[in-house]
C-alpha positions in Angstrom: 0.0 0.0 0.0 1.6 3.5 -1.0 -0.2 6.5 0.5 0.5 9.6 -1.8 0.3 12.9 -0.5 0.3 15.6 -3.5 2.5 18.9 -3.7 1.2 22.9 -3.8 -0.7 23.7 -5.1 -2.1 20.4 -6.5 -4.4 17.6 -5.8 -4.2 14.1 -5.8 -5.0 14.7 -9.7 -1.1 15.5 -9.5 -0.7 11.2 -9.8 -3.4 10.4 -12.2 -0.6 9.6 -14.6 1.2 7.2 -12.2 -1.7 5.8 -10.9 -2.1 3.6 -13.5 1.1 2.3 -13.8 1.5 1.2 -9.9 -2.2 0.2 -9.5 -1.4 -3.2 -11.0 1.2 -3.6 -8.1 0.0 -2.0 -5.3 -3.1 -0.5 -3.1 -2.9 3.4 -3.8 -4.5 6.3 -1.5 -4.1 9.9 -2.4 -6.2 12.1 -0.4 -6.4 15.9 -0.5 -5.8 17.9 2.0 -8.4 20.9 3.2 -8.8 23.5 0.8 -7.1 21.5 -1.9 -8.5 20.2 -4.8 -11.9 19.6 -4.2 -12.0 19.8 -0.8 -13.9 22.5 1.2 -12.2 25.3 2.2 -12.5 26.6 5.6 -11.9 30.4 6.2 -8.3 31.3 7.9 -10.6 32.2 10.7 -12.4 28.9 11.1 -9.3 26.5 10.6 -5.3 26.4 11.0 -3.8 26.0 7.8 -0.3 24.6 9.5 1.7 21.4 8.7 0.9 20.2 12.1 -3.0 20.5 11.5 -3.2 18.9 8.1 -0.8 17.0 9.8 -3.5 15.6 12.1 -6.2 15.8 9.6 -4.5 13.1 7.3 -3.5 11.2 10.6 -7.5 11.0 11.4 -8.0 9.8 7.7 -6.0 7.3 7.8 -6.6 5.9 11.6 -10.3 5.6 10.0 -9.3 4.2 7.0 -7.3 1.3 9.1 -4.3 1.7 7.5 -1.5 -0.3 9.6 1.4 -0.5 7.5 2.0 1.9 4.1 4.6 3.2 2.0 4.5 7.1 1.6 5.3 9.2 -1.3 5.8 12.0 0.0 5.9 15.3 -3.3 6.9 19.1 -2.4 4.3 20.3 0.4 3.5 16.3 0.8 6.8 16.0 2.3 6.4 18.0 5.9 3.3 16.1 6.2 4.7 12.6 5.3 7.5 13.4 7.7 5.7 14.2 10.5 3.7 11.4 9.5 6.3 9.1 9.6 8.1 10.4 13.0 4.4 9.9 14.8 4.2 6.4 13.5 7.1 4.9 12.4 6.4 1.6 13.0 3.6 2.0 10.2 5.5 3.1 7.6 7.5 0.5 5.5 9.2 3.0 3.2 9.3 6.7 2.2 9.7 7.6 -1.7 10.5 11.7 -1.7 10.6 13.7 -4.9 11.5 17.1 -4.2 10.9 16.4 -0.5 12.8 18.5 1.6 13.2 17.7 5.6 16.3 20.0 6.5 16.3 23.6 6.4 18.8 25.0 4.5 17.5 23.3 1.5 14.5 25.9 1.5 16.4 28.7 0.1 16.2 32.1 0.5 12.3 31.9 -0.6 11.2 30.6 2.4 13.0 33.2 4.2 10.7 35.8 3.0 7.9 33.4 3.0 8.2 32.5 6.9 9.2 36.6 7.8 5.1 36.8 6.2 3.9 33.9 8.1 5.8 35.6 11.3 4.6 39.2 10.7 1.8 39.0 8.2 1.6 42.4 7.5 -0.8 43.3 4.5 2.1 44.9 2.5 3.7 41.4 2.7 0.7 39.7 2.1 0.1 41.2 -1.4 3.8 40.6 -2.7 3.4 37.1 -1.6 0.3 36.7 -3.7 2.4 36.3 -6.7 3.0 32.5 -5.6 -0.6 32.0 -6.9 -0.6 33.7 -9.9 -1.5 32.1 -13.1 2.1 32.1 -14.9 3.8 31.4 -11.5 2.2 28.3 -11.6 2.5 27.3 -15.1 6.2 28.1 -14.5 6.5 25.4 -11.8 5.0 22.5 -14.1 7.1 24.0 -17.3 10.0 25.9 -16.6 13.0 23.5 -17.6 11.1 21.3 -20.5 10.8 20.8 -23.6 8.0 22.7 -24.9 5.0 20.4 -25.6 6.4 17.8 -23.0 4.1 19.1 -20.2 0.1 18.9 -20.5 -1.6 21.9 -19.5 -4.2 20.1 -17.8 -1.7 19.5 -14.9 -1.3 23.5 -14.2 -4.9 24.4 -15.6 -6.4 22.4 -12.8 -3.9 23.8 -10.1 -4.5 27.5 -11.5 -8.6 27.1 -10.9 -8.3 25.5 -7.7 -6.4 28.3 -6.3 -9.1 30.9 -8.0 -10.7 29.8 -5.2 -12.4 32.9 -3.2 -9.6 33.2 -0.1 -7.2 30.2 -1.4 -4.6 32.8 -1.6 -4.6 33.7 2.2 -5.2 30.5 3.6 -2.9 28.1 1.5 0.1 31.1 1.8 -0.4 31.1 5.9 0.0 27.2 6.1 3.5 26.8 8.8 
C-alpha cells in the first residue's frame, strides 16, 4: 500500500498519470488535504492552515481508513506532512519515496526566508507581494519551466490554476506553517 500525499498547489489529480502504472502492483490512497482540490475550504478564521493541523487531519483519515502499515510518497508540500507522519508512526511506515521532498532547512532557500518573515509578521504589504505565488504564470512556470516545450500537458497546471481561484485560497494556502 503507498499513501501519496500531492504537492502545492495540486491535488491528488497531481498522480493520475502514475496511478495507473502502480495500481497493477499496489493499493494506492491519495487524499487531498483541506482547501485543496476539491475539498472544502474553511476560512483562515475557522481552521489552522499549518503542517501540524493537516498533519492531524490526514493522521485522522488514515486511523479511520485502518491503515496499519503503508509506504508514503511524499511530493513538495506532501513532504512536511509525510515526515511528520512518519516520525508519529514509524512503525507504520515501510518506506518513504521523496521527490523534491525537503526535511532540512537550509534546502529551503532564501524563498522561504521571505515566505516565513510573512507567516511571522503578516503584514498586509507582505501579504500582497506574496500573492504572486498564486498567480497564473507562476504556476505554469513550476509545471514548465525546464522542459521541452510540448512535453508538459496543461491540464496539470490548468487544474492547479482554478483551484487556487478559489475565493480566499490565496490567504489560507500562503499562511500554512
Amino acid at each position: 500500500m503507498i499513501l501519496l500525499l500531492h504537492g502545492f498547489p495540486s491535488a491528488s489529480h497531481m498522480f493520475r498519470e502514475l496511478v495507473p502504472i502502480l495500481e497493477k502492483d499496489y493499493y494506492l490512497i491519495a487524499p487531498d488535504y483541506p482547501g485543496f482540490g476539491n475539498t472544502s475550504s474553511p476560512g483562515r478564521e475557522d481552521f489552522h492552515y499549518t503542517f501540524d493541523h493537516i498533519t492531524e487531519i490526514i493522521e485522522a483519515f488514515i486511523d479511520k481508513q485502518i491503515l496499519n502499515k503503508y509506504a508514503l510518497y511524499v511530493f513538495d508540500y506532501g513532504a512536511p506532512i509525510g515526515f511528520r507522519i512518519a516520525m508519529h508512526h514509524p512503525e507504520r511506515v515501510t518506506a518513504i519515496i521523496s521527490q523534491n521532498g525537503n526535511f532540512y532547512r537550509e534546502g529551503l532557500g532564501e524563498k522561504w526566508a521571505a515566505r516565513e518573515d510573512y507567516w511571522r509578521y503578516p503584514t498586509q504589504e507582505k501579504r500582497e507581494s506574496y500573492r504572486t505565488a498564486f498567480a497564473p504564470n507562476t504556476i505554469k512556470n513550476q509545471y514548465v519551466d525546464g522542459t521541452k516545450e510540448g512535453q508538459v500537458s496543461p491540464d496539470s497546471y490548468t487544474l492547479d490554476i482554478a483551484y487556487m481561484s478559489q475565493p480566499e485560497n490565496d490567504e489560507f494556502l500562503g499562511k500554512t506553517l
